[in-house]
Structures are given as structure tokens and as C-alpha cells.
Rosetta silent file (secondary structure, phi, psi, omega in degrees, C-alpha in Angstrom):
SEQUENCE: XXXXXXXXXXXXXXXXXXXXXXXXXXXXXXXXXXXXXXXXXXXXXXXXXXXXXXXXXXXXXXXXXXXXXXXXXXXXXXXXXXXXXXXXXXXXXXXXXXXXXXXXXXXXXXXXXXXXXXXXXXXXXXXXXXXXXXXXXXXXXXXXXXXXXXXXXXXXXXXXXXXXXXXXXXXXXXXXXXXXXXXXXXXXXXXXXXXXXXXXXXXXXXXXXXXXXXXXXXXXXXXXXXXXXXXXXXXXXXXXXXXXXXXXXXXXXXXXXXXXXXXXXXXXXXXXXXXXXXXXXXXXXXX
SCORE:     score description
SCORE:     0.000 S_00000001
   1 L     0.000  -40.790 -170.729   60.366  -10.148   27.715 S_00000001
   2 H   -65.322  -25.556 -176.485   57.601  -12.243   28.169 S_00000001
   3 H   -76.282  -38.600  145.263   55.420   -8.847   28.754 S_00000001
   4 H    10.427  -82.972  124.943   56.238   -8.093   25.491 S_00000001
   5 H   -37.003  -62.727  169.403   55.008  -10.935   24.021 S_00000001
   6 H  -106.864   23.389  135.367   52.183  -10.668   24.801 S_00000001
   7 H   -31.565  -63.999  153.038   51.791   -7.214   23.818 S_00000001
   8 H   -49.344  -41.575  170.167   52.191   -8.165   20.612 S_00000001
   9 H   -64.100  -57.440 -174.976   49.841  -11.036   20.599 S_00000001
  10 H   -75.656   -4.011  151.941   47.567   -8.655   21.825 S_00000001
  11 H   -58.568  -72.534 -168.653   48.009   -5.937   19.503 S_00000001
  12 H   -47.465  -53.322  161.871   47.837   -8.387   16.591 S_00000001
  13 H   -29.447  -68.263  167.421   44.852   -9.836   17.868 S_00000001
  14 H   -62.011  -37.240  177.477   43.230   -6.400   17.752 S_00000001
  15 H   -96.656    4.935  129.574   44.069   -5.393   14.217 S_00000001
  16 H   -22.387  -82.122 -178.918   42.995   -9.113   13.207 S_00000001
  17 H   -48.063  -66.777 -152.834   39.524   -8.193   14.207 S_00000001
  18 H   -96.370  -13.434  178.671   39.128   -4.479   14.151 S_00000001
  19 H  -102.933  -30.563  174.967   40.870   -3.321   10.648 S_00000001
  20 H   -64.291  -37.615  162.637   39.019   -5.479    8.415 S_00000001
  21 H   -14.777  -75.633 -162.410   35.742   -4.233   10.255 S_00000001
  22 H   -49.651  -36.471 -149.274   36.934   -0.904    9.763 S_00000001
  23 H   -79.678  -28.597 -166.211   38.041   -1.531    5.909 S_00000001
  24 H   -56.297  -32.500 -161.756   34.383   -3.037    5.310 S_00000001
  25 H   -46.659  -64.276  171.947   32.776   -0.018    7.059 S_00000001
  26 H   -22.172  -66.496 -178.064   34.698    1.990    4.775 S_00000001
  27 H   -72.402  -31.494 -176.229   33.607    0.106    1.445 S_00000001
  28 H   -70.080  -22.364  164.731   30.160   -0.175    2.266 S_00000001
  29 H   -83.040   -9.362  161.095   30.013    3.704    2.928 S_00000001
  30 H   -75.405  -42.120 -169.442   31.601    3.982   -0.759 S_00000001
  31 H   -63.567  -18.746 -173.153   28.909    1.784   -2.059 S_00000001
  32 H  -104.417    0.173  154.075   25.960    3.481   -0.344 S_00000001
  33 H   -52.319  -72.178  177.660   27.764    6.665   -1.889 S_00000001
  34 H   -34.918  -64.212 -165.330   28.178    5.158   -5.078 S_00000001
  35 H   -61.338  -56.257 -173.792   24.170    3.526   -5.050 S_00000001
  36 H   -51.993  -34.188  177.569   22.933    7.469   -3.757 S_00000001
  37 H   -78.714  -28.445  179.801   24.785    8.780   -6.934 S_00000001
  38 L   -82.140  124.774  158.383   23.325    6.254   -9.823 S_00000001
  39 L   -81.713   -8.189  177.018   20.403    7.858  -11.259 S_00000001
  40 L  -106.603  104.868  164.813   19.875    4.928  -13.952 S_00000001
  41 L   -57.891   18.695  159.932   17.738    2.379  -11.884 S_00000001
  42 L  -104.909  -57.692 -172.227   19.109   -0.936  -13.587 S_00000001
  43 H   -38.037  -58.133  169.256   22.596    0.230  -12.848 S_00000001
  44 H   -77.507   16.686  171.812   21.876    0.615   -8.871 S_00000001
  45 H   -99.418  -39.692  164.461   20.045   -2.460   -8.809 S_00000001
  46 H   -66.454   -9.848  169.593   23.600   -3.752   -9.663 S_00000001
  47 H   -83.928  -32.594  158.063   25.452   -2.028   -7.243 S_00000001
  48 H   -30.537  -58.215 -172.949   22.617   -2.942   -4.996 S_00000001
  49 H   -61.221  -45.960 -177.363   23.177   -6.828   -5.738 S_00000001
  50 H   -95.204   42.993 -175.543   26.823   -6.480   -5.011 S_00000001
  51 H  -111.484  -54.843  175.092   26.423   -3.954   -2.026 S_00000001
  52 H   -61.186  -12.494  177.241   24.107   -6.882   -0.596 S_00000001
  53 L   -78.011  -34.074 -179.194   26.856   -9.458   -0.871 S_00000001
  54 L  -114.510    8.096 -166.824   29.481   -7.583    0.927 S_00000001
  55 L  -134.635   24.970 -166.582   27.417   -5.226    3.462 S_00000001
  56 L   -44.933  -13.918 -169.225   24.803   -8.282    4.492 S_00000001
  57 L  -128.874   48.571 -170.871   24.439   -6.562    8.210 S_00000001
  58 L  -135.898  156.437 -158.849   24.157   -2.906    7.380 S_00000001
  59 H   -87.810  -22.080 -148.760   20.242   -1.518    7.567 S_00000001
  60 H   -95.533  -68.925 -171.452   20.955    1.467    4.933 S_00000001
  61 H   -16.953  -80.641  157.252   21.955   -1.222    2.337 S_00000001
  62 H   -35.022  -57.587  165.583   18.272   -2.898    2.684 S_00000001
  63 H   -54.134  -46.368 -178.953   16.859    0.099    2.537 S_00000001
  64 H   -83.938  -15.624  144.915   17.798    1.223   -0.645 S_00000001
  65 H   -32.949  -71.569  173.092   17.625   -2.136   -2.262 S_00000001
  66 H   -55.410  -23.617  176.720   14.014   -1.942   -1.196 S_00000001
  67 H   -83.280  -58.982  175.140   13.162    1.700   -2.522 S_00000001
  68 H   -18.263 -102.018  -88.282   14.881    0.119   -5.771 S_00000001
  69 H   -97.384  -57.857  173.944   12.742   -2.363   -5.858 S_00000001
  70 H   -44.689  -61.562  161.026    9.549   -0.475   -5.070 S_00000001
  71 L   -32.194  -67.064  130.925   10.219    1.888   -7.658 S_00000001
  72 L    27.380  -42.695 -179.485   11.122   -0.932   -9.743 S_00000001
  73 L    73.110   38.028 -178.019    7.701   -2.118   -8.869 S_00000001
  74 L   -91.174   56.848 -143.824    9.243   -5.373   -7.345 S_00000001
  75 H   -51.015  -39.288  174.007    6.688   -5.030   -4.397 S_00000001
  76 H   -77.855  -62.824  165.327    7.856   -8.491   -2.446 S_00000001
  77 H   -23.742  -61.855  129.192   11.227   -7.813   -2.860 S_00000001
  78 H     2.007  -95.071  175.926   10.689   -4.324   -1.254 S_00000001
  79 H   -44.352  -38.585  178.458    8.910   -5.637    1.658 S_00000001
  80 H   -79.043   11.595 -159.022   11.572   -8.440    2.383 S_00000001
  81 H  -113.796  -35.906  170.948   14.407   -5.835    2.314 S_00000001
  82 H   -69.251  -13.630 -165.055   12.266   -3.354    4.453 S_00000001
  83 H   -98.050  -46.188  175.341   11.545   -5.765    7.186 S_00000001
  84 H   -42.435  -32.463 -157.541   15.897   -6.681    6.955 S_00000001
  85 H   -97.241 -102.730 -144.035   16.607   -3.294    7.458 S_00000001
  86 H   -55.380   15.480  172.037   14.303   -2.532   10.638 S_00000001
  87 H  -105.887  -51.399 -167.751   15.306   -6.025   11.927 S_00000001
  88 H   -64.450  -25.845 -170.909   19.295   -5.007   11.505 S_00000001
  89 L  -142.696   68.391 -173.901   17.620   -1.321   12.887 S_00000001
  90 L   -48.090  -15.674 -169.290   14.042   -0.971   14.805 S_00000001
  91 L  -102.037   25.472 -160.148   14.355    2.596   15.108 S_00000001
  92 L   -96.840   88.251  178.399   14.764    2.729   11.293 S_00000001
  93 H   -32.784  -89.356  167.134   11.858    5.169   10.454 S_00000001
  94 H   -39.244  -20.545  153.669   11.862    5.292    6.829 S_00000001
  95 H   -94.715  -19.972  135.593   11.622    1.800    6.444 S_00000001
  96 H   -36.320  -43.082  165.713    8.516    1.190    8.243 S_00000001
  97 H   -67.219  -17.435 -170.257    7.463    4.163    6.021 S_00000001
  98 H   -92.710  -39.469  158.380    8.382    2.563    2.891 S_00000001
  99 H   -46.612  -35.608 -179.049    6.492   -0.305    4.243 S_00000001
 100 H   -93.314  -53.631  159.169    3.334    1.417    4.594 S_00000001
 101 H    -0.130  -85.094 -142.348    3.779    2.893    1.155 S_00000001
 102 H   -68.244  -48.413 -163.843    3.824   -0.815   -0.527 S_00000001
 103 H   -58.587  -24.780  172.865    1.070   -2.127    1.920 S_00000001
 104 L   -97.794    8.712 -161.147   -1.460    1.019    0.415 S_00000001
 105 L  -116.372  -28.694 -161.236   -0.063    0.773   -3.362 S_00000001
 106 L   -97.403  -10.262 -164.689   -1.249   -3.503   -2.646 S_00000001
 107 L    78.188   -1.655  173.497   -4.289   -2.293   -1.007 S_00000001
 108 L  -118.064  112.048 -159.595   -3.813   -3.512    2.173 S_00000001
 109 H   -75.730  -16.052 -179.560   -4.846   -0.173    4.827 S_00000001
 110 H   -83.403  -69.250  156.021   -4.597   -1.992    8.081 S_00000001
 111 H     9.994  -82.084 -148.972   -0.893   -3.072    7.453 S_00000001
 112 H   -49.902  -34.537 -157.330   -0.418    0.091    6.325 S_00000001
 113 H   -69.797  -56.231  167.166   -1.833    1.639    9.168 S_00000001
 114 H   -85.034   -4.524  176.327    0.925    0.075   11.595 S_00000001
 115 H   -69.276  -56.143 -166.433    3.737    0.422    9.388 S_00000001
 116 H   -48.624  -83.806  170.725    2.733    4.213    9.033 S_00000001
 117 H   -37.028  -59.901 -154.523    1.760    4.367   13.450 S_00000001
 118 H   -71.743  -51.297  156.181    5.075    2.672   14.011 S_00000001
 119 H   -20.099  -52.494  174.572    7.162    4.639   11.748 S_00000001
 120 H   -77.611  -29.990 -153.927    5.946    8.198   13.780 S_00000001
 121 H   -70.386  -30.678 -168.400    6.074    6.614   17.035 S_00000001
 122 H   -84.635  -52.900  168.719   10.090    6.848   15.997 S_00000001
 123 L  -115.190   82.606 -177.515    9.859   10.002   13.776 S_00000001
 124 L   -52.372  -22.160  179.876    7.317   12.164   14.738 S_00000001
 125 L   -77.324  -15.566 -140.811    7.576   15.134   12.561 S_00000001
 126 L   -79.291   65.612  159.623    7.677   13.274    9.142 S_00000001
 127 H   -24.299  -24.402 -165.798    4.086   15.332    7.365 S_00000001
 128 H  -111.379  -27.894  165.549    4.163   12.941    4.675 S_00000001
 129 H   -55.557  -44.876  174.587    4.097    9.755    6.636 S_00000001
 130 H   -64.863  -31.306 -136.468    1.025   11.645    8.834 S_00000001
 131 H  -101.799  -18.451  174.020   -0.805   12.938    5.740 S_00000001
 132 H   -74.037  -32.237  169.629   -0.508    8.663    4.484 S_00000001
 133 H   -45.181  -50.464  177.373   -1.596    8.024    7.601 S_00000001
 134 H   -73.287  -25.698 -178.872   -4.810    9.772    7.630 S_00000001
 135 H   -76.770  -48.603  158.965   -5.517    8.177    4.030 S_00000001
 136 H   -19.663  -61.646 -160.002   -4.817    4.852    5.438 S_00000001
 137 H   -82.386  -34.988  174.348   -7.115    5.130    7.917 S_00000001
 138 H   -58.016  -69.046  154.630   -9.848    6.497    5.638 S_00000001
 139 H   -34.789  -32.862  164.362   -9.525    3.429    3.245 S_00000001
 140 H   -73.592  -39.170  169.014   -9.379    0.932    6.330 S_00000001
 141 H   -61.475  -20.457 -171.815  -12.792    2.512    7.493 S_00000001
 142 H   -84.247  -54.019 -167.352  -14.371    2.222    4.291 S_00000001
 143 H   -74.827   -5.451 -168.677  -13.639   -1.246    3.494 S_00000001
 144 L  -111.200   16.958  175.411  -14.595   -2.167    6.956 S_00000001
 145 L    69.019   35.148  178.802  -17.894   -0.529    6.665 S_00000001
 146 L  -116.427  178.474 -167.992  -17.919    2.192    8.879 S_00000001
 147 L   -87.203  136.160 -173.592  -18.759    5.502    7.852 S_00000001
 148 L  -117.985 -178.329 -161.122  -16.380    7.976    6.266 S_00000001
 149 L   -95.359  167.911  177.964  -17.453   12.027    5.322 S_00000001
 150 H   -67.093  -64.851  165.276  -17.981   13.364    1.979 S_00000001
 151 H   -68.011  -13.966  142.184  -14.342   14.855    2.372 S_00000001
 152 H     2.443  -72.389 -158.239  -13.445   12.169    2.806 S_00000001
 153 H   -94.808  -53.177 -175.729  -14.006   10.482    0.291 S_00000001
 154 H   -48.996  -23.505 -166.625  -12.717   13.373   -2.138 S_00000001
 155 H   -48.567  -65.161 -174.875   -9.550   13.201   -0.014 S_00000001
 156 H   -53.990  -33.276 -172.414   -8.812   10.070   -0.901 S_00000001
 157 H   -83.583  -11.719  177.333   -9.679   10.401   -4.909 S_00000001
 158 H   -79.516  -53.393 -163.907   -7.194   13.900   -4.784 S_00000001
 159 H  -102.670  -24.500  170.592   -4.771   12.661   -2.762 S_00000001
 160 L   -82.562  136.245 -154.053   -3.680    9.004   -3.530 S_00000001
 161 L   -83.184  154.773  172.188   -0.926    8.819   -6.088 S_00000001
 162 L   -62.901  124.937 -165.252   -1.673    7.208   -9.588 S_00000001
 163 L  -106.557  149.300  156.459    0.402    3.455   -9.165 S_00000001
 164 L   -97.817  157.227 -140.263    1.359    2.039  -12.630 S_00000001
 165 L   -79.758  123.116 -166.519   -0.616   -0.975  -13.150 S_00000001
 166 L  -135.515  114.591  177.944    1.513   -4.345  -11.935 S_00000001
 167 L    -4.590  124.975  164.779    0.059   -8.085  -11.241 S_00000001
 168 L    90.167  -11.364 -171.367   -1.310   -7.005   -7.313 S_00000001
 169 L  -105.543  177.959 -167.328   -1.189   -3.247   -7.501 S_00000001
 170 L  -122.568  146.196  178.948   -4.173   -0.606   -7.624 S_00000001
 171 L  -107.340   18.822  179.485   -3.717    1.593  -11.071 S_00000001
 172 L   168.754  136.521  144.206   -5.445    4.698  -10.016 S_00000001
 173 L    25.061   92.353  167.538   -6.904    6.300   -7.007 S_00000001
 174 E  -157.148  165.262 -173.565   -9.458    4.028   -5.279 S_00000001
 175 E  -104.828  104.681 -172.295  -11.880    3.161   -2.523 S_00000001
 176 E   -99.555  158.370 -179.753  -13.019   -0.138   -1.419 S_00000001
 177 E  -155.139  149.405  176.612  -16.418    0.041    0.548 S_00000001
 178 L  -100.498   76.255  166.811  -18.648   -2.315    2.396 S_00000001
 179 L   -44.124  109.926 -160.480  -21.720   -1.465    0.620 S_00000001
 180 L   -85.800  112.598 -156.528  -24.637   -2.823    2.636 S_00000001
 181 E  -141.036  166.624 -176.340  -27.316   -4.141    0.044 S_00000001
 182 L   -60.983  121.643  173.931  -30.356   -6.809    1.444 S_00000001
 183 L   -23.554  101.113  178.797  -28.548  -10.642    2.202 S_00000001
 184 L    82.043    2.054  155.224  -28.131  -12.025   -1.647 S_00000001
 185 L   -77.755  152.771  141.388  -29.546   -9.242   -3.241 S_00000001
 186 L   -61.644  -17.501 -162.592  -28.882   -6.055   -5.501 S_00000001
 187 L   -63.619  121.236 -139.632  -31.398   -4.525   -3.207 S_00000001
 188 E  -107.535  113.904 -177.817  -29.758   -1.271   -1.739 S_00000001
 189 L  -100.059  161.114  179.373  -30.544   -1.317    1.915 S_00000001
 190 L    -1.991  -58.392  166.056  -30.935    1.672    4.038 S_00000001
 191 L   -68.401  -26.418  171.706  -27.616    1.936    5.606 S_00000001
 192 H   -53.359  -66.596 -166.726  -26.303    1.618    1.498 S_00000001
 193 H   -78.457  -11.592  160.369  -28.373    4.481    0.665 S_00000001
 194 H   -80.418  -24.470 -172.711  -27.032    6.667    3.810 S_00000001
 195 H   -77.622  -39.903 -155.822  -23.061    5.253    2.611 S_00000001
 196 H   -83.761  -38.724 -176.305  -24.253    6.161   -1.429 S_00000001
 197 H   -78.419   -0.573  137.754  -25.390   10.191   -0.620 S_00000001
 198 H   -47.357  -67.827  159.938  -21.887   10.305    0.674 S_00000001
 199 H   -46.410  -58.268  177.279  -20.434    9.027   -2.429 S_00000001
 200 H   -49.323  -53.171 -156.247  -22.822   11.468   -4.385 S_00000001
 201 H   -71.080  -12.931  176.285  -22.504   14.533   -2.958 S_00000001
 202 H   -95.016   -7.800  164.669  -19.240   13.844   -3.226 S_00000001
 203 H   -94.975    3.308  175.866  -18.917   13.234   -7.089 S_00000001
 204 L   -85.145  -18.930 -171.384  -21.273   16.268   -7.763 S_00000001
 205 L   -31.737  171.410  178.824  -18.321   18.289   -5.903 S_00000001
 206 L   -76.409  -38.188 -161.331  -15.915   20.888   -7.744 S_00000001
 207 L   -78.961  -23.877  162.953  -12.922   18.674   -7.160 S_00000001
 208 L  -143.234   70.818 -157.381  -14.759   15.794   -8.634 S_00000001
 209 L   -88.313  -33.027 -173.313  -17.437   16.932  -10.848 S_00000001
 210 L   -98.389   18.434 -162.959  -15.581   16.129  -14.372 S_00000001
 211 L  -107.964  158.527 -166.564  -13.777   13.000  -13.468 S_00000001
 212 L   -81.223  115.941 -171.891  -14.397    9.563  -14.678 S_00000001
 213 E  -125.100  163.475  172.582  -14.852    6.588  -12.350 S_00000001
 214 E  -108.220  146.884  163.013  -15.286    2.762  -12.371 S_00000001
 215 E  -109.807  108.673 -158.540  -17.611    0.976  -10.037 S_00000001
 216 E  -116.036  144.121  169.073  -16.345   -2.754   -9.569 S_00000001
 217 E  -111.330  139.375  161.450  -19.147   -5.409   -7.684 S_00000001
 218 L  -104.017  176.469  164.821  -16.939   -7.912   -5.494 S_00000001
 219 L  -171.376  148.699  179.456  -18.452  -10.813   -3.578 S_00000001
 220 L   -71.980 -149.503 -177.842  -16.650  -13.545   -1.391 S_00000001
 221 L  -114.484   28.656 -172.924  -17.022  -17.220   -2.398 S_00000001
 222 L   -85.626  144.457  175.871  -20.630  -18.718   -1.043 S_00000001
 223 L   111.849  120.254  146.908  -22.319  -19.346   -4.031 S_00000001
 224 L   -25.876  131.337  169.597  -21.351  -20.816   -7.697 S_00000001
 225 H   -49.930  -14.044 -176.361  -19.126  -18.632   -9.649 S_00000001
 226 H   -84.749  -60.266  163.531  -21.848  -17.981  -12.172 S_00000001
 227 H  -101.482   30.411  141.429  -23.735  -16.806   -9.748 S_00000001
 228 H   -75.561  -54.711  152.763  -21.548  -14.682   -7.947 S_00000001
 229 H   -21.655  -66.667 -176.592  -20.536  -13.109  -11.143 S_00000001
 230 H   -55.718  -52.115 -171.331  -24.624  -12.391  -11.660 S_00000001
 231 H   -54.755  -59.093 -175.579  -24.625  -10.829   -8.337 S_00000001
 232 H   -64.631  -33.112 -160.946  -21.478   -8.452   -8.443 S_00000001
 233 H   -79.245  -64.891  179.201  -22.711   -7.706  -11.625 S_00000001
 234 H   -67.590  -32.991 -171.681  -26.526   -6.092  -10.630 S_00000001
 235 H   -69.645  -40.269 -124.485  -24.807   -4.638   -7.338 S_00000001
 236 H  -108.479  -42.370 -178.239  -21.922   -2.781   -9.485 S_00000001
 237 H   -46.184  -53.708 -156.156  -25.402   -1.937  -11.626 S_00000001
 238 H  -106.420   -0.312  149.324  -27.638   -0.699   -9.236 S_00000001
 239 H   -56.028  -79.568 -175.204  -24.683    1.647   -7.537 S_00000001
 240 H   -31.509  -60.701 -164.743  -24.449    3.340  -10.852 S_00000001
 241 H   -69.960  -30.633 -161.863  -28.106    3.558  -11.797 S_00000001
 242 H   -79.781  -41.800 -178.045  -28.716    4.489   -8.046 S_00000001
 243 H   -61.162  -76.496 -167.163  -25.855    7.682   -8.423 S_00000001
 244 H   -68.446  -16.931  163.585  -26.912    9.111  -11.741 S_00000001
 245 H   -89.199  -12.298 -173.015  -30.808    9.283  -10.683 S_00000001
 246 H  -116.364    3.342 -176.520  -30.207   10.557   -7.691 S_00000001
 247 L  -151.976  130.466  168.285  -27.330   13.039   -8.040 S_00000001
 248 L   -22.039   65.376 -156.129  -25.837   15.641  -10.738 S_00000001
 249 L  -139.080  114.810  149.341  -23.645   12.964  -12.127 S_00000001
 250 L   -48.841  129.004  146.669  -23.191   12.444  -16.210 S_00000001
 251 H    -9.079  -72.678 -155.086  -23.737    8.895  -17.467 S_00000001
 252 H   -81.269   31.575  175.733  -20.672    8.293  -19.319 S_00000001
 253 H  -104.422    2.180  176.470  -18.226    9.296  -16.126 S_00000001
 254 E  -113.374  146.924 -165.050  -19.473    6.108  -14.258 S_00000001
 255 E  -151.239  139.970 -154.305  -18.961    3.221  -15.826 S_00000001
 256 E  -123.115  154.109 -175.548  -19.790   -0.411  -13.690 S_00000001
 257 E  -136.627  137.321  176.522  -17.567   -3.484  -13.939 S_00000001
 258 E  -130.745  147.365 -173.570  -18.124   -6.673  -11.877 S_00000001
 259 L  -116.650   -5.689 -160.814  -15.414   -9.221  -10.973 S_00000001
 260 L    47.977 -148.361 -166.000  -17.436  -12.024   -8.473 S_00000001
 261 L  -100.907   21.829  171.648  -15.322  -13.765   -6.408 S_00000001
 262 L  -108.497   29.332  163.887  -12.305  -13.662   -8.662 S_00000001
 263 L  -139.979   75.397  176.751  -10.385  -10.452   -6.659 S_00000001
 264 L   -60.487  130.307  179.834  -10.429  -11.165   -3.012 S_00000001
 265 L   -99.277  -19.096  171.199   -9.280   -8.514   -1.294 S_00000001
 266 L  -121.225  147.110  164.232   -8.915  -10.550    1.891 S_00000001
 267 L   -41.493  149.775 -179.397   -8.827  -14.610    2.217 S_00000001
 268 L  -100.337   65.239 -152.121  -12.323  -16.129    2.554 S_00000001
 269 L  -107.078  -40.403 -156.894  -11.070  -17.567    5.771 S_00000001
 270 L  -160.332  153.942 -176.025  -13.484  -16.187    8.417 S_00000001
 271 H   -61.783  -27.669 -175.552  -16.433  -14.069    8.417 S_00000001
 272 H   -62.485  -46.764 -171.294  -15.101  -10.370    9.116 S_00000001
 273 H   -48.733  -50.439 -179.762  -12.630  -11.355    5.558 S_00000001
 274 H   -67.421  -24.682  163.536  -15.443  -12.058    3.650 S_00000001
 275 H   -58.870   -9.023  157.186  -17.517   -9.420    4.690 S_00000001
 276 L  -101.308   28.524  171.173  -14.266   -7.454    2.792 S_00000001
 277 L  -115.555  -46.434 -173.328  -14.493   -9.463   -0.132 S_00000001
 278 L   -85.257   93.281 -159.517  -18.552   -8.612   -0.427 S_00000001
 279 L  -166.177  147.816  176.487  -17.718   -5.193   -1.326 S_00000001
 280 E  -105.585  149.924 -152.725  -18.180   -2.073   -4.066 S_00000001
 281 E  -130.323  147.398  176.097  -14.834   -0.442   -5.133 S_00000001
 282 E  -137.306  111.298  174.945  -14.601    3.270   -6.412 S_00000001
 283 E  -131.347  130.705 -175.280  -11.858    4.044   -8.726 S_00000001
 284 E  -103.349  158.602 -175.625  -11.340    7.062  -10.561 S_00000001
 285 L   -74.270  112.679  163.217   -9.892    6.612  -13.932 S_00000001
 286 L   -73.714  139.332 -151.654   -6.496    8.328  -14.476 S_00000001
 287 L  -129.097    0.000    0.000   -6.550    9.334  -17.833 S_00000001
């Protein structure tokens, strides 16, 4: 009798535990049904909110909360939802890829670079995750001054998707580069003028002979703002002027803009950031 007993206790015990599991499992695979089916993106951001409330330890959930949100263009929201989901799931490809995504749509290619690298190490075949990869790396070489190719460079103005323009985001196609001009100067120094016939030959090109670009001057924050301003301002100048005398390029498709030291692309913490803050940007205009 007593054996019995505690059959029962231990039966009970188990379907205590083990059926609400099971019932949640259940609703949270109708909800990531449901969330797969809505095609109006306010609507699955509400099935989202109350998907996250009842499914807080399921990785799929996070993801698509986070692709919401990216679409959405809610980029930190995104990013905390991608890093929940590969913390509830490390081998969770696509969210490392979705990671690398936000980290190149924000501009920042070294990020990107390891979301993208981590992402393969788990799904290697994934072409579109490789072919971000390779852009990645071309935009981390650039801004970090080392030299990139002529195709390069078109690669990047062909191949990087148009972003719609959001507090933090890039609004078209672009290139940051660590132009080398003489210490405090406009003066274009050698190594400039081997990085600039790169840029030309590559805007005389077929793919981007009729398209329009901006040339933004950065600088970190040594200096007065006035005359950082002055500075970014003849460098963004002397880019231009230096392009259209020295290569098949029409006048009105370059067009120079200078910002100083009010768009850091890195903190002005230590010298390698600021030597990415002191920096000429190539964006072609989507029109």
C-alpha cells in the first residue's frame, strides 16, 4: 500500500513540473507561429511584447523581437535582444548575423567583423553573411588606414544597402578613410595622394562614373572647435579640388561637407581612436 503511495506522489510530482513546461512549449511555438505570420510590423511588435512576457527563456523569441526592431530601426533594442538570444543559444547563427548587420548599418566594421567571423564559425555556408563579411573588412581597413584596391572601393559603393536615415545610422553607401594629409594641415601628403588615385580611378569607373558623392572632413578633438571646423573644412576641400583636377570626375557629382569634431566615429580616448576620428568619409548620395 505504501508502494502505492508513493507512486502517486511520484507521478504527481512529475506532471507538477513537466505538463506546464510542456503547455508553455506549446504556446510559445503558437506565438512564434503567430509572430512568423503577421506581416504588419506594429502588430508583431505586439505579439512580440507579449511573446517576451511569457517565453522569457526561449532564443527564437529574441530573435525575432530583434529583427523587429532592426527593421523598425530600433537599433539598441535589436542588439540587446540579439545578444539574449545567443546567450539563451551560442550556436545561434543568425543572431550573431543580425548583429553584424546593426554594427555596419551604425558604422562600426570591427564589431561587425566578429559578429559576422563568429556567426560562420557556426554556419559556414551562409553567402550572405561571407559576402558582409568581406565588406566589413574592407570598411575596417579603410578607416584604419591601410590600403584597400580600386575594387574595392567600388565594391563597397555597389554593394552596401541604402539605410534610411535614423539618429546613429549611415543613410547611403559609405567609406570612412584615414586620409593622411601633413600634421595640422590641408596639405595632402604622399601616402594621401597614393590612397586619393585609388579613390579616382575608381569614380572615373563605369559602375561609378554618373553617381553623386559627398566628401565629409572629420577631425578628433585637439584644437578649439572653431578651429577644427576650419580644418575639416579645407581637408574635405582639398579632397575634392584634388579629385576633379586630377581625374575625369564632373564638378557637381562631388560635393564637400565638413563636420570638425562634432561626429566621432570612435571616443577620443586614446590615440589609435582619434586617429579614426581624423578622417575623410566617402558617401555616395542615394537619390
Amino acid at each position: 500500500m505504501k508502494k502505492n503511495h508513493w507512486g502517486i506522489a511520484v507521478f504527481v510530482m512529475i506532471f507538477c513540473f513537466t505538463v506546464p513546461t510542456l503547455i508553455l512549449a506549446a504556446d510559445c511555438d503558437t506565438l512564434k507561429k503567430q509572430i512568423q505570420r503577421e506581416r504588419n510590423l506594429l502588430k508583431k511588435r505586439k505579439l512580440l511584447e507579449h511573446a517576451l512576457e511569457t517565453c522569457t527563456q526561449d532564443a527564437e523569441i529574441h530573435y525575432l523581437c530583434a529583427y523587429t526592431a532592426e527593421r523598425l530601426r530600433k537599433y539598441d533594442k535589436a542588439l540587446t535582444n540579439y545578444l539574449k538570444a545567443i546567450e539563451l543559444d551560442s550556436h545561434f547563427a543568425r543572431a550573431y548575423f543580425g548583429m553584424g548587420d546593426i554594427y555596419m548599418v551604425l558604422g562600426n566594421a570591427e564589431s561587425a567583423i566578429w559578429a559576422y567571423t563568429t556567426g560562420l564559425e557556426i554556419e559556414p555556408d551562409s553567402n550572405r553573411a561571407r559576402s558582409a563579411l568581406d565588406l566589413a573588412q574592407i570598411k575596417h581597413k579603410a578607416a584604419t588606414g591601410e590600403d584597400i584596391t580600386t575594387a574595392e572601393f567600388i565594391r563597397v559603393m555597389e554593394k552596401s544597402k541604402k539605410q534610411e536615415t535614423t539618429e546613429g545610422a549611415i543613410d547611403g553607401p559609405l567609406l570612412r578613410m584615414q586620409i593622411h594629409f601633413v600634421i595640422s594641415s590641408a596639405t595632402l601628403s604622399e601616402k594621401a595622394l597614393a590612397q586619393l588615385a585609388v579613390v579616382g580611378k575608381a569614380l572615373e569607373s563605369t559602375a561609378l562614373k554618373n553617381k553623386k558623392f559627398e566628401i565629409s572632413g572629420h577631425t578628433d578633438k585637439s584644437g578649439s572647435q572653431e578651429a577644427n571646423l576650419l580644418l575639416s573644412k579645407q581637408r574635405a576641400e582639398e579632397v575634392r579640388n584634388y579629385l576633379i583636377k586630377n581625374f575625369d570626375i564632373e564638378e557637381n557629382n562631388l560635393v564637400a561637407v565638413y563636420y570638425g569634431d562634432t561626429r566621432p566615429a570612435s571616443p577620443n580616448d586614446t590615440p589609435h581612436n582619434r586617429a579614426q576620428n581624423r578622417r575623410v568619409e566617402f558617401k555616395r548620395l542615394v537619390q
